[in-house]
C-alpha positions as CSV (number, residue, x, y, z in Angstrom):
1,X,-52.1,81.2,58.5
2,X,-55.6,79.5,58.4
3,X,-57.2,81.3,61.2
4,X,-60.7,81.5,60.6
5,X,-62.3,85.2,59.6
6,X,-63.1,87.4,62.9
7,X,-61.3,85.1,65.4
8,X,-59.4,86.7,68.5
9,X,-56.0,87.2,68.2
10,X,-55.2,89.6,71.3
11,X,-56.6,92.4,73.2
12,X,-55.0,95.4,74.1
13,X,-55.5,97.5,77.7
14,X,-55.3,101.2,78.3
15,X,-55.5,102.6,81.4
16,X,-57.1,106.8,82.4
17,X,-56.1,107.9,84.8
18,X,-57.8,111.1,84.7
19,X,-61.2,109.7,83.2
20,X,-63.3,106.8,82.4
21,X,-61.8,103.4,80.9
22,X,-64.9,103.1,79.2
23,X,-64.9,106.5,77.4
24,X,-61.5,104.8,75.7
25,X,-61.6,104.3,71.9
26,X,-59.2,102.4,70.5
27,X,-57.9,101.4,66.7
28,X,-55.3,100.6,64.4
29,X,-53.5,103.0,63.1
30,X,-50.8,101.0,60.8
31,X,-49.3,97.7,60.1
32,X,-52.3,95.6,59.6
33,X,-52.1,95.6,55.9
34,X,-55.9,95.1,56.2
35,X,-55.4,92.0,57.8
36,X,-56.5,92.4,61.2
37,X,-59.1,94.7,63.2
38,X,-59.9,96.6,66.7
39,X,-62.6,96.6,68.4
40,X,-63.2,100.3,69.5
41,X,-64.5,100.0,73.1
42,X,-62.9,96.3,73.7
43,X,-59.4,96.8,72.3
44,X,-59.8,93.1,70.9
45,X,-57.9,92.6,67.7
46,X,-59.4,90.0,65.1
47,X,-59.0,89.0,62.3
48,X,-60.7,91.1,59.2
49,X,-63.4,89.6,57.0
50,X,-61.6,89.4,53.9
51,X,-57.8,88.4,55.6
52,X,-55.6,87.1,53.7
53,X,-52.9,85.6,56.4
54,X,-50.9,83.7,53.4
55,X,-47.0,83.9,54.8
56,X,-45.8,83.8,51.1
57,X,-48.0,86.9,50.3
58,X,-47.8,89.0,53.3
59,X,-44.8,87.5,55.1
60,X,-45.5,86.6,59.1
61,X,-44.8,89.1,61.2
62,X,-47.3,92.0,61.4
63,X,-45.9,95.2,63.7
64,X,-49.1,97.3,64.5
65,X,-49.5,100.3,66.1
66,X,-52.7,100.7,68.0
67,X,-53.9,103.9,69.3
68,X,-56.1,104.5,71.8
69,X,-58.1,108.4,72.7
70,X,-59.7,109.2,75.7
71,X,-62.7,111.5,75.9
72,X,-61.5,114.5,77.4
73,X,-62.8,118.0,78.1
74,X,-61.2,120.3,76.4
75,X,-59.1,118.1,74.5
76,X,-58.6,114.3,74.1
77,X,-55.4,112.5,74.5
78,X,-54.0,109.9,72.4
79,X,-51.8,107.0,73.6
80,X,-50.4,104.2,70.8
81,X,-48.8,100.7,71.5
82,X,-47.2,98.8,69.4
83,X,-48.4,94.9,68.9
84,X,-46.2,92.1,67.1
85,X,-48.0,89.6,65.3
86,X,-46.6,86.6,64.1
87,X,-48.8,84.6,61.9
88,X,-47.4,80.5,61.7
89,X,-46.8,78.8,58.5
90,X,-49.5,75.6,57.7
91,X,-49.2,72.8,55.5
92,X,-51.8,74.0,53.3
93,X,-49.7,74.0,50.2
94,X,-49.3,70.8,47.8
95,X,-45.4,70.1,46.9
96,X,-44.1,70.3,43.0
97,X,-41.8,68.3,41.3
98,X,-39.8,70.1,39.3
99,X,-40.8,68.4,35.9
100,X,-44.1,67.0,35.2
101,X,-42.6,63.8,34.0
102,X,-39.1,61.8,34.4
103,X,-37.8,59.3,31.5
104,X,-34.7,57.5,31.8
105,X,-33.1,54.6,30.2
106,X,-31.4,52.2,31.7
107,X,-29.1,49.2,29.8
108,X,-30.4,46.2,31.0
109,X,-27.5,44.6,32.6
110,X,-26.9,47.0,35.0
111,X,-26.6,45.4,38.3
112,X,-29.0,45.9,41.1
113,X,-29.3,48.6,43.2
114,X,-27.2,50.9,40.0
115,X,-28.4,54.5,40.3
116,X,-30.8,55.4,37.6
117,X,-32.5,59.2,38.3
118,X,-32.5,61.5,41.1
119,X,-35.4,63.8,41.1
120,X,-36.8,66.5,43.5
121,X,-39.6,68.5,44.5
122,X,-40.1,71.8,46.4
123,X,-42.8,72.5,48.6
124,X,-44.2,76.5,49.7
125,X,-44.7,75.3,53.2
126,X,-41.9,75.9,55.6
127,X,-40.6,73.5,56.9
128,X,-41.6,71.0,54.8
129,X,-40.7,67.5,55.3
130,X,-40.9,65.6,52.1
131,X,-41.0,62.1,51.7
132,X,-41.0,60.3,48.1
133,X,-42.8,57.2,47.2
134,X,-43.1,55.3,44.2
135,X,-46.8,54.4,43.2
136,X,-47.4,51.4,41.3
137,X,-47.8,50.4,38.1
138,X,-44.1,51.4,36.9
139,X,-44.2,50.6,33.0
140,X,-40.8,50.1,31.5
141,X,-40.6,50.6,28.1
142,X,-38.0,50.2,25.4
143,X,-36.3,53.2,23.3
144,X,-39.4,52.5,20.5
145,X,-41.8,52.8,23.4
146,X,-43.1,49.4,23.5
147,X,-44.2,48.1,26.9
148,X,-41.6,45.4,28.4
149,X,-42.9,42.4,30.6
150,X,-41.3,41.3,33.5
């Protein structure tokens, strides 16, 4: 998913057998969704310029068909293949809480370990293993919103 701009992904191999290899011209002719590009005389697939390999946008698997034409007298033939792609998810994605904030009031002689607030975050990123700390200072307050001391 964060492959860098014109990076190899694979390269594809035709075989003439009734002319030169090196007269082959090869290139995509669907699936990319202008993600991905062929060299013409290498058959090495990269990834285009201006890819956007986001999972959530274009989903990971990427079936393309690649043809390849020979150069022929009096006509050219035209093979195709068809290539699987499968772009993996990165952590590149920040998780959310699902509020901004969390208040909750508690009576204070509840005894220790009493369950105050369960809250819970999602994150983009499959696969995500959350974990939840809790960063210092906590401020209690009372109903009126003045700050109580320990």
């Amino acid at each position: 998913e964060n492959a860098k701009t014109e990076s190899d992904v694979i390269r594809v191999e035709a075989d003439d057998p009734d002319g030169k290899n090196s007269d082959l011209r090869y290139s995509i002719h669907s699936g990319s969704k202008d993600n991905f590009v062929i060299n013409p005389t290498t058959g090495i697939i990269t990834v285009a310029p201006d890819a956007v390999l986001s999972i959530e946008q274009n989903g990971e698997l990427y079936q393309i068909e690649v043809r390849v034409i020979d150069n022929g007298e009096p006509y050219q033939q035209i093979g195709s293949a068809q290539v699987t792609i499968t772009v993996q998810d990165v952590n590149n994605k920040p998780p959310k809480f699902l509020q901004d904030s969390y208040t909750e009031y508690v009576l204070e002689n509840e005894p220790k370990g009493h369950h105050v607030l369960t809250i819970s975050a999602t994150d983009p990123d499959r696969n995500a293993d959350l974990e939840y700390d809790i960063i210092e200072p906590i401020v209690a307050r009372d109903k009126s919103g003045t700050k109580l001391e320990n």
